[in-house]
TINUVO-621252 format. One record per residue (C-alpha): x, y, z; residue number from 1. Coordinates in Angstrom, 1 decimal. Layout:
N
(site (X, Y, Z), NUM) ...
This chain:
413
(site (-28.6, -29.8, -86.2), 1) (site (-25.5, -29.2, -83.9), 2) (site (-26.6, -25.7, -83.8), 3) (site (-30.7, -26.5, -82.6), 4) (site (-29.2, -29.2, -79.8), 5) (site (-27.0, -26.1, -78.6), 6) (site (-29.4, -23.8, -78.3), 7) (site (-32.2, -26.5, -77.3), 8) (site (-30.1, -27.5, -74.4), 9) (site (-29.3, -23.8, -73.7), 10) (site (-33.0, -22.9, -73.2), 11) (site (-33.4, -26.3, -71.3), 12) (site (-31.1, -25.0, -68.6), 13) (site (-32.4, -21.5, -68.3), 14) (site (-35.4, -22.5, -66.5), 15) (site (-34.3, -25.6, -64.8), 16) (site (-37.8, -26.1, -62.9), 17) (site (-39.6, -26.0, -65.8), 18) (site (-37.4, -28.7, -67.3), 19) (site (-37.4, -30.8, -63.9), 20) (site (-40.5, -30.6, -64.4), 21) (site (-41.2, -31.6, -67.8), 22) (site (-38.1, -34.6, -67.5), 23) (site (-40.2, -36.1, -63.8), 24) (site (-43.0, -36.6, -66.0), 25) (site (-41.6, -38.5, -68.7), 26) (site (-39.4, -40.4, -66.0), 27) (site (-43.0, -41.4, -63.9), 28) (site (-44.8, -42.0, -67.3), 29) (site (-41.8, -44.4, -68.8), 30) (site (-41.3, -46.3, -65.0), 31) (site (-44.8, -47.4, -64.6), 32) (site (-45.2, -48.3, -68.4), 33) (site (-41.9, -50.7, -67.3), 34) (site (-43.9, -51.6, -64.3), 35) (site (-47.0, -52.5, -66.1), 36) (site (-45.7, -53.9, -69.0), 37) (site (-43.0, -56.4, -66.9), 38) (site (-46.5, -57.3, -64.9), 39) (site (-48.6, -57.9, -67.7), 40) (site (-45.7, -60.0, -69.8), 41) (site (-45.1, -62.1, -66.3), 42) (site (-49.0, -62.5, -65.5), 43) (site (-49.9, -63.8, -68.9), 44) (site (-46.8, -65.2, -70.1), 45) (site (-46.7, -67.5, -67.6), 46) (site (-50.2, -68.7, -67.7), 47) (site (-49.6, -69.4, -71.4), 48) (site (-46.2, -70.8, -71.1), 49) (site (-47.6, -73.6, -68.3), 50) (site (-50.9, -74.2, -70.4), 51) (site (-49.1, -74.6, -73.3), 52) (site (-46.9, -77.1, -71.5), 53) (site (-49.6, -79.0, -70.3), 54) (site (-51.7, -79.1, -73.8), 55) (site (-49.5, -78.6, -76.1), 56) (site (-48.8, -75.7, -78.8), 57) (site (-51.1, -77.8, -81.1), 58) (site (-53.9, -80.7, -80.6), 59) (site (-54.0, -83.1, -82.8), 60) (site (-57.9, -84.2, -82.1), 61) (site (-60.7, -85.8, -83.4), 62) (site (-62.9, -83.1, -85.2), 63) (site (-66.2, -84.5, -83.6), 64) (site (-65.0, -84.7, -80.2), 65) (site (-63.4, -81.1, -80.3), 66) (site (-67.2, -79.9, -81.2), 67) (site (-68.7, -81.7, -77.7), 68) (site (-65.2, -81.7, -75.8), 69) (site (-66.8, -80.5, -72.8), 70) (site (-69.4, -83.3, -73.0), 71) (site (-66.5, -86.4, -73.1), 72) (site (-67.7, -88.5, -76.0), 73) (site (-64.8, -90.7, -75.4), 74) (site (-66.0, -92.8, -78.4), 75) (site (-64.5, -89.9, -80.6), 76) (site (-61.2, -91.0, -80.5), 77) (site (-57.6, -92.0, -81.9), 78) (site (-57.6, -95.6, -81.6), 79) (site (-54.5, -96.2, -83.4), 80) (site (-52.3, -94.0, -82.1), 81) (site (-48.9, -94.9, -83.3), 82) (site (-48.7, -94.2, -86.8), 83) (site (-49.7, -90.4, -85.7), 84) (site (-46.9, -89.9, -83.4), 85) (site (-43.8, -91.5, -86.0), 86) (site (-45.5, -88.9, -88.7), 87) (site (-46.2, -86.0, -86.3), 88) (site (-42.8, -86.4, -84.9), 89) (site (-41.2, -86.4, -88.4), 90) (site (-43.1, -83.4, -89.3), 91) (site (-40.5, -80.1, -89.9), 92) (site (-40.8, -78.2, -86.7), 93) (site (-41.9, -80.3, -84.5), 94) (site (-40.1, -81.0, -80.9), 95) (site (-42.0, -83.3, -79.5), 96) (site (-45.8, -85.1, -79.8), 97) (site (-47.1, -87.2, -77.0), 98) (site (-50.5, -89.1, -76.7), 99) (site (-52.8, -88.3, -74.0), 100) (site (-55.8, -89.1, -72.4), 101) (site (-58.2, -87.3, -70.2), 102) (site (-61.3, -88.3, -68.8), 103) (site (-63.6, -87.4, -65.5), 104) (site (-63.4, -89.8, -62.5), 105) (site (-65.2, -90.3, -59.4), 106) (site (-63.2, -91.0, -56.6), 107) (site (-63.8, -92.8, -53.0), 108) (site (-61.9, -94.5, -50.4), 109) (site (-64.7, -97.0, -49.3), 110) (site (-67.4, -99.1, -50.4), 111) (site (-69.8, -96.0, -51.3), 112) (site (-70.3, -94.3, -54.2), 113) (site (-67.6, -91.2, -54.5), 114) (site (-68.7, -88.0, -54.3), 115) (site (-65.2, -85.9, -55.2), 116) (site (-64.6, -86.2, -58.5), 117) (site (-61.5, -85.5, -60.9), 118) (site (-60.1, -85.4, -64.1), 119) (site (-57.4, -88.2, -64.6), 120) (site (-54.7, -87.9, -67.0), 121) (site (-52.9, -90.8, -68.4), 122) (site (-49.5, -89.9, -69.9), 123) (site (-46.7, -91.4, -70.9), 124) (site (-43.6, -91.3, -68.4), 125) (site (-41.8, -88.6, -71.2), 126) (site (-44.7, -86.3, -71.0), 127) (site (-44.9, -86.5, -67.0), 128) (site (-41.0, -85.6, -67.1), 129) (site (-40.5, -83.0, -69.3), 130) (site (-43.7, -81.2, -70.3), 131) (site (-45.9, -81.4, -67.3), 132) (site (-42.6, -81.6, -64.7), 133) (site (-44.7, -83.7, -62.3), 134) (site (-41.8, -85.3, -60.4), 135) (site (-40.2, -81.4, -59.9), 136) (site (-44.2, -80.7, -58.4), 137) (site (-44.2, -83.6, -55.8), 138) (site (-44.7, -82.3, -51.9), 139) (site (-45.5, -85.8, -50.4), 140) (site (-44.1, -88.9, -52.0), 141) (site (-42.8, -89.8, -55.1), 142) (site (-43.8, -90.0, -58.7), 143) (site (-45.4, -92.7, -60.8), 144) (site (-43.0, -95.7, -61.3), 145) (site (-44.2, -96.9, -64.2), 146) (site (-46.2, -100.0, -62.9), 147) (site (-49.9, -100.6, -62.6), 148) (site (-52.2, -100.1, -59.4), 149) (site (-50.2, -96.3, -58.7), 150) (site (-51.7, -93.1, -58.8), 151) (site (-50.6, -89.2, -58.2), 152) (site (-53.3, -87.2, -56.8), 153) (site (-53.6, -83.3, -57.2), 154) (site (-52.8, -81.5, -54.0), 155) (site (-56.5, -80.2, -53.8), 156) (site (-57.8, -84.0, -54.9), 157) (site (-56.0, -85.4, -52.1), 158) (site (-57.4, -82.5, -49.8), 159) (site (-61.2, -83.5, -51.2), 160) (site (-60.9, -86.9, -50.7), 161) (site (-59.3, -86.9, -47.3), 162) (site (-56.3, -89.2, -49.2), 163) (site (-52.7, -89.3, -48.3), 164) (site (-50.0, -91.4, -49.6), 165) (site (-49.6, -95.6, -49.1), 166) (site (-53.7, -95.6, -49.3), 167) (site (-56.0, -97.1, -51.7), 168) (site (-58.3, -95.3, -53.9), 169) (site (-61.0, -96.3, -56.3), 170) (site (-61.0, -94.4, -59.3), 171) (site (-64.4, -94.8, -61.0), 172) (site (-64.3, -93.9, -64.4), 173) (site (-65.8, -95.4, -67.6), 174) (site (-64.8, -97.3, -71.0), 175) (site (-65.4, -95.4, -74.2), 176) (site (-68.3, -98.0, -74.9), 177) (site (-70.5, -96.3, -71.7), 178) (site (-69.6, -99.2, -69.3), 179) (site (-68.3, -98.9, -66.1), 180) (site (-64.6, -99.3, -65.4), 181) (site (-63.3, -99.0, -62.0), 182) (site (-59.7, -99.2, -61.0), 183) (site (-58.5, -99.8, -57.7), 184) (site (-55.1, -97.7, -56.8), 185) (site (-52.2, -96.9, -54.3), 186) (site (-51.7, -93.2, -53.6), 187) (site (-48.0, -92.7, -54.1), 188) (site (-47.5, -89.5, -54.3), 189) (site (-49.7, -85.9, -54.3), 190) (site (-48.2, -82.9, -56.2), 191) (site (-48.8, -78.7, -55.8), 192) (site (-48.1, -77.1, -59.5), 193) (site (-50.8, -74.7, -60.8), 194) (site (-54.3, -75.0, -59.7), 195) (site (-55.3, -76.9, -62.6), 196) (site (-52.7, -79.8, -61.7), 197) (site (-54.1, -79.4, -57.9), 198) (site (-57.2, -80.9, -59.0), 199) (site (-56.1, -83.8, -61.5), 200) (site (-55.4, -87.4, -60.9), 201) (site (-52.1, -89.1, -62.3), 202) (site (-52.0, -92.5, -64.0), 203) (site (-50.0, -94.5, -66.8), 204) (site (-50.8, -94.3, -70.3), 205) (site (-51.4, -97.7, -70.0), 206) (site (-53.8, -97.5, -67.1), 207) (site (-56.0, -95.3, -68.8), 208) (site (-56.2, -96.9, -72.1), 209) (site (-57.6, -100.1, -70.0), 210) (site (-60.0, -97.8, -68.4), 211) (site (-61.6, -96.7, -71.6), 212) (site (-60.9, -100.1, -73.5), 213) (site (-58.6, -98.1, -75.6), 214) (site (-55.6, -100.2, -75.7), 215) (site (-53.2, -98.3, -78.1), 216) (site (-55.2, -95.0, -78.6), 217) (site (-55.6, -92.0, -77.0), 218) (site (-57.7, -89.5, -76.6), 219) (site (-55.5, -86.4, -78.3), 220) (site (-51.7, -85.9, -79.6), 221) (site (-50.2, -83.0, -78.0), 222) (site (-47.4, -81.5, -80.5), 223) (site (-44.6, -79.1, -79.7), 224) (site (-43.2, -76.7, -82.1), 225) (site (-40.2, -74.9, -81.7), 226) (site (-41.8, -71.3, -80.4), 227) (site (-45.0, -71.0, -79.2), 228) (site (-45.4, -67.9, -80.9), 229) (site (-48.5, -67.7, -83.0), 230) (site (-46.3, -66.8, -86.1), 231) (site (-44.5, -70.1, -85.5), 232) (site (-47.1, -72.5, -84.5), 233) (site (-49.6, -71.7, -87.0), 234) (site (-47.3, -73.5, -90.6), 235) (site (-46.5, -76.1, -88.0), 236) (site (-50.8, -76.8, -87.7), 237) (site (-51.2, -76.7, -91.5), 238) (site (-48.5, -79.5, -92.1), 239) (site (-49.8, -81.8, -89.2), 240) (site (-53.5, -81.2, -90.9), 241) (site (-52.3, -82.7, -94.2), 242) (site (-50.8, -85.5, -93.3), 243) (site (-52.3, -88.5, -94.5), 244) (site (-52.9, -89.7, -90.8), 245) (site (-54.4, -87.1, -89.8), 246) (site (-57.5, -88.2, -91.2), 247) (site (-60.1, -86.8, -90.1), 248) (site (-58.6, -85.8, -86.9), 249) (site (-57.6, -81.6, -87.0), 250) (site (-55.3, -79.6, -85.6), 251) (site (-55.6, -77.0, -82.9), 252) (site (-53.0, -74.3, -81.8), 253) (site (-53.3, -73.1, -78.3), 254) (site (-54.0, -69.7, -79.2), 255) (site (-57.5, -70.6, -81.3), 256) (site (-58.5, -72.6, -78.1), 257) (site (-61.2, -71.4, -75.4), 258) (site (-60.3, -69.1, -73.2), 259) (site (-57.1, -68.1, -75.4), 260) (site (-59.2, -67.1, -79.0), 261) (site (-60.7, -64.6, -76.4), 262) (site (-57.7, -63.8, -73.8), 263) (site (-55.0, -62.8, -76.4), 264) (site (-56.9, -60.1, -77.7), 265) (site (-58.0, -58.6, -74.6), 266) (site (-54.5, -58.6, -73.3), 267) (site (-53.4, -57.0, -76.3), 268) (site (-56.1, -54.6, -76.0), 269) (site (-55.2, -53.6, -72.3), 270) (site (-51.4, -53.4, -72.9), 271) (site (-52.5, -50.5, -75.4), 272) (site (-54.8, -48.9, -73.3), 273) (site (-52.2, -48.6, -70.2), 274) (site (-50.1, -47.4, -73.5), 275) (site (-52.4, -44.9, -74.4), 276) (site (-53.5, -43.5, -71.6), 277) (site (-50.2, -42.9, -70.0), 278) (site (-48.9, -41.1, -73.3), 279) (site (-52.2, -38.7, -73.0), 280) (site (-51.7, -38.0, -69.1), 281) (site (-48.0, -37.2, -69.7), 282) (site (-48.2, -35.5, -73.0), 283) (site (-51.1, -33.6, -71.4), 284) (site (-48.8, -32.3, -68.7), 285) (site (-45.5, -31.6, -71.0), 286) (site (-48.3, -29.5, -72.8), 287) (site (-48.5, -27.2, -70.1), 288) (site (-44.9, -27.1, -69.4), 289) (site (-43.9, -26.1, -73.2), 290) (site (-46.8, -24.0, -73.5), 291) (site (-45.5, -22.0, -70.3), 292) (site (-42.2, -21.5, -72.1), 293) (site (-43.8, -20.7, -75.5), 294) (site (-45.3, -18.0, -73.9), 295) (site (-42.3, -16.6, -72.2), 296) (site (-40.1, -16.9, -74.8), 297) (site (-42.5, -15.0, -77.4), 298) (site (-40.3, -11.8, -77.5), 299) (site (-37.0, -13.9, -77.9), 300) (site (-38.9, -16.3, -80.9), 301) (site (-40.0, -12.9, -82.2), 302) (site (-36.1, -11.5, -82.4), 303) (site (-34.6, -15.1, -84.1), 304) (site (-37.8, -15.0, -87.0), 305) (site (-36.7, -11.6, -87.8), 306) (site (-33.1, -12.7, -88.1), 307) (site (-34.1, -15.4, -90.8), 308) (site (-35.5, -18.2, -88.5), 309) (site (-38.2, -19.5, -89.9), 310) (site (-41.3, -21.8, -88.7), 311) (site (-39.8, -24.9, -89.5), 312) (site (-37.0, -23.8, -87.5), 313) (site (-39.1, -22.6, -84.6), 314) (site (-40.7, -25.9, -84.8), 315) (site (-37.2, -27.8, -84.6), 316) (site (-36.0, -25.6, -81.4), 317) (site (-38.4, -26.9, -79.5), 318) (site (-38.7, -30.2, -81.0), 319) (site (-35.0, -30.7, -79.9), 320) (site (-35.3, -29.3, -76.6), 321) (site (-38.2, -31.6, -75.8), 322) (site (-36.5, -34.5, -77.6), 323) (site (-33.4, -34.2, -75.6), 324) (site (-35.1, -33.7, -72.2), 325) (site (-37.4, -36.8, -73.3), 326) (site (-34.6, -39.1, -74.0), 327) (site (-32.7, -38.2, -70.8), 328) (site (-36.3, -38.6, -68.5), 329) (site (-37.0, -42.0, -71.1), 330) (site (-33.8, -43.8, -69.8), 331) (site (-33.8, -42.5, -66.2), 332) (site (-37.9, -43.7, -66.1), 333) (site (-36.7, -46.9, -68.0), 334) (site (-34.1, -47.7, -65.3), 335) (site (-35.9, -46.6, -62.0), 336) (site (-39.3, -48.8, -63.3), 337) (site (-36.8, -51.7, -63.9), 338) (site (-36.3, -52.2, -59.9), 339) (site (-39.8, -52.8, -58.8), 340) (site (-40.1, -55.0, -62.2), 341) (site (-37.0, -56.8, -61.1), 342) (site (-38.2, -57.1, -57.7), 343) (site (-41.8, -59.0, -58.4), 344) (site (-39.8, -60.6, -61.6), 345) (site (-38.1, -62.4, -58.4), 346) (site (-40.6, -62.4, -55.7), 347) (site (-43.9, -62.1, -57.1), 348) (site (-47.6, -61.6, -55.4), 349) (site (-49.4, -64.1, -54.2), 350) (site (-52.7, -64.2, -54.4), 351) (site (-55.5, -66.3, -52.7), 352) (site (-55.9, -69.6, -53.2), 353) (site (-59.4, -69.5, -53.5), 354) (site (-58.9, -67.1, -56.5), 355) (site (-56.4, -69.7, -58.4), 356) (site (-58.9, -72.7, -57.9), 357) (site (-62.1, -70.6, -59.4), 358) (site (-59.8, -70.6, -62.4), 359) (site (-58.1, -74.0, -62.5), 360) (site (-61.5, -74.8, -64.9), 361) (site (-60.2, -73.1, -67.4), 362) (site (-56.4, -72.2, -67.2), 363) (site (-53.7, -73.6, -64.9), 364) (site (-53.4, -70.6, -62.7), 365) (site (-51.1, -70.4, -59.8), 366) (site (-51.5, -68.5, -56.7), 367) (site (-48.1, -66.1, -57.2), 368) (site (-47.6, -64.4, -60.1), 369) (site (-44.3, -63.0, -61.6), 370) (site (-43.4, -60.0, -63.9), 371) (site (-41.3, -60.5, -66.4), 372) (site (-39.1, -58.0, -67.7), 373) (site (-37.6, -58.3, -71.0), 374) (site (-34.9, -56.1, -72.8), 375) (site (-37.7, -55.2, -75.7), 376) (site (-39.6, -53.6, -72.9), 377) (site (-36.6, -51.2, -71.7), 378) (site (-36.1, -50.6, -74.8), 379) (site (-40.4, -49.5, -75.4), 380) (site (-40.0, -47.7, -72.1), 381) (site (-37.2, -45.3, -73.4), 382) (site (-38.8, -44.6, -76.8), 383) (site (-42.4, -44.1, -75.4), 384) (site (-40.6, -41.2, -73.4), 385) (site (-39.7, -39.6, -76.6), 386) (site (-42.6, -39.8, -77.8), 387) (site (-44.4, -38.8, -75.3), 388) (site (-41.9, -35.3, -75.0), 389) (site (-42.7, -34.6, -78.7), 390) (site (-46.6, -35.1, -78.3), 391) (site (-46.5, -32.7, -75.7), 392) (site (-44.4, -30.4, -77.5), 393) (site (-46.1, -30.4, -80.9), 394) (site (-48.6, -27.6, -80.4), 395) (site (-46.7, -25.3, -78.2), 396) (site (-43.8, -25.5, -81.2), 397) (site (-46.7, -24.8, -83.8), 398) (site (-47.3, -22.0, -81.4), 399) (site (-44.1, -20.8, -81.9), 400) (site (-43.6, -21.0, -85.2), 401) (site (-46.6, -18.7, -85.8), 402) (site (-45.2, -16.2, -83.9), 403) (site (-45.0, -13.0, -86.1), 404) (site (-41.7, -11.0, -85.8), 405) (site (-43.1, -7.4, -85.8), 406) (site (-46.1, -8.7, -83.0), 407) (site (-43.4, -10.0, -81.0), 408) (site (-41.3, -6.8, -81.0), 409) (site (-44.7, -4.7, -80.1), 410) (site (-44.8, -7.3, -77.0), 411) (site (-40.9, -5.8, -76.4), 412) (site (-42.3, -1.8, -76.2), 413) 
């Protein structure tokens, strides 16, 4: 093996062009596979990081109302919640589990009927703090105190309605029995998180349960496992399914959810196709590039496989030679695609705002996106430019291990 890097490093430097060459293709192939995979990690880690924040790695939800969620049968409910929570939070790896409630509103600041409408959240003071970081979001104001008669409006609810803090609000909502229930409320403060937050209303617990005659239920448990890793959440579901009051309630991990059942696979599937199409592009051009010194080196090949080299050697030469230059160009393309990935890892792109509120239906996108750069992507970066050095180098070394000693020295004549 000493003997092949010697003489694969040898042949490397004869023709340094050609190498150049071959080593600025694995180093632009391995920095924009940093690039793309810190952006992709960022883009979608972060939208699943803040959504499951805000819903929880599992919901703990009534079966019936899961199958008509978008229709709000508020009737399908929990309406003893308590005994839920002490047994979900006793379950083995759960965090945290915290009631919630979530129900359309209409909203007006006179006599007239509202025409803006919401979607209010009532939450308990721990959830506000530590899951949906509400107080950390406020822009004008402050956050809910605790009493009745106070709400937090959504930076784009507060835009709708024309509302600003220290004025009264009628949220009109209904009871889970169909009957209107209106409550009248002081705007304390308006918050600017994701897009989804923008266009929420924030009330007590307690508030809400009086709006749906719910006093003591909720609507859903959110529940917090350790990770939110698939691998992770998915024993925590199966335990909070059997327990005994569960009932006939069931339980959801984020990842089975709409859009995520859908997303997770088609970011999977594009992170392999940016995978795959930069290893064809660059093997395709380190191709050429070993082909070029297959061809040159014919007569020399033909020399060593009449001195007792045989194909498997001839394969290994120029295995080596392309495995060294592809380690070299691996970490140098690893370390120069790291600086643009640290770069919008700190600064991110912002997008329009307009984009971020077509979405806040369905995930809780905000207007700048980050990339995220991890260690395990360095470390994909610097072995994809192996790789990709001995995919281009696997048919020109088959080349040369065909090479016939006695048609090589005719070649010398």
């Amino acid at each position: 093996m000493g003997l092949w890097l010697k003489l694969a490093l040898r042949n490397a430097a004869r023709n340094i062009r050609r190498s150049g060459l071959t080593a600025l293709t694995v180093i632009v192939a391995t920095a924009l596979y940093t690039v793309t995979s810190a952006w992709i990690q960022g883009m979608f880690g972060g939208m699943t990081t803040q959504f499951t924040a805000v819903s929880g790695h599992i919901r703990l939800v009534d079966a019936d109302f899961a199958a008509r969620e978008e229709l709000q049968p508020l009737y399908e409910n929990i309406p003893d919640v308590a005994p839920l929570l002490e047994a979900a939070r006793a379950t083995p790896g759960v965090v945290a589990a915290e009631p919630r409630i979530t129900t359309g509103v209409a909203l007006t600041r006179d006599e007239a009927l509202g025409e803006d409408f919401a979607l209010l959240v009532g939450g308990t003071d721990t959830y506000y703090r530590e899951r949906l970081k509400g107080p950390e979001a406020i822009v004008s104001g402050r956050w809910l105190s605790g009493k009745a008669g106070e709400v937090v409006l959504g930076r784009i609810t507060a835009r709708d309605t024309g509302s600003a803090v220290g004025e009264e609000i009628l949220l009109l909502g209904q009871t889970q029995h169909g009957s209107m229930a209106p409550i009248n409320a002081k705007v304390v403060g308006v918050v600017a998180g994701d897009a989804m937050m923008e266009q929420q209303a924030f009330v007590t617990l307690e508030e809400a349960q009086w709006m749906l005659d719910l006093e003591g239920g909720a609507m859903e448990v959110l529940v917090y496992a350790a990770s939110l890793e698939p691998e992770d959440v998915a024993p925590v579901a199966a335990r909070l399914a059997a327990l005994p009051q569960s009932g006939a309630l069931i339980a959801r991990p984020w990842y089975t959810q709409d859009p995520w059942a859908v997303l997770v696979g088609i970011i999977d599937a594009v992170r392999l196709f940016i995978q795959l199409l930069i290893v064809f592009i660059a093997s395709l051009a380190i191709f050429n590039t070993m082909t070029m010194s297959v061809v040159e080196r014919t007569e020399e090949i033909g020399v060593m496989r009449a001195m007792g080299l045989s194909g498997a050697g001839a394969v290994g030469l120029f295995a080596v030679e392309a495995a060294a230059i592809g380690a070299v160009g691996g970490v140098l393309g690893a370390a120069l695609g790291a600086l643009p990935a640290l770069y919008l890892q700190i600064h991110g792109v912002t997008l329009a705002e307009d984009f971020a509120e077509r979405m806040a239906s369905v995930l809780p996108v905000r207007t700048t996106f980050y990339a995220q750069l991890t260690p395990d992507i360095l470390i994909q970066a610097a072995l994809l430019g192996l790789v990709i050095a001995l995919l281009g180098a696997l048919i020109p070394s088959m080349r040369a291990a065909s090479v016939q000693p006695v048609t090589a020295m005719r070649r010398r004549q």
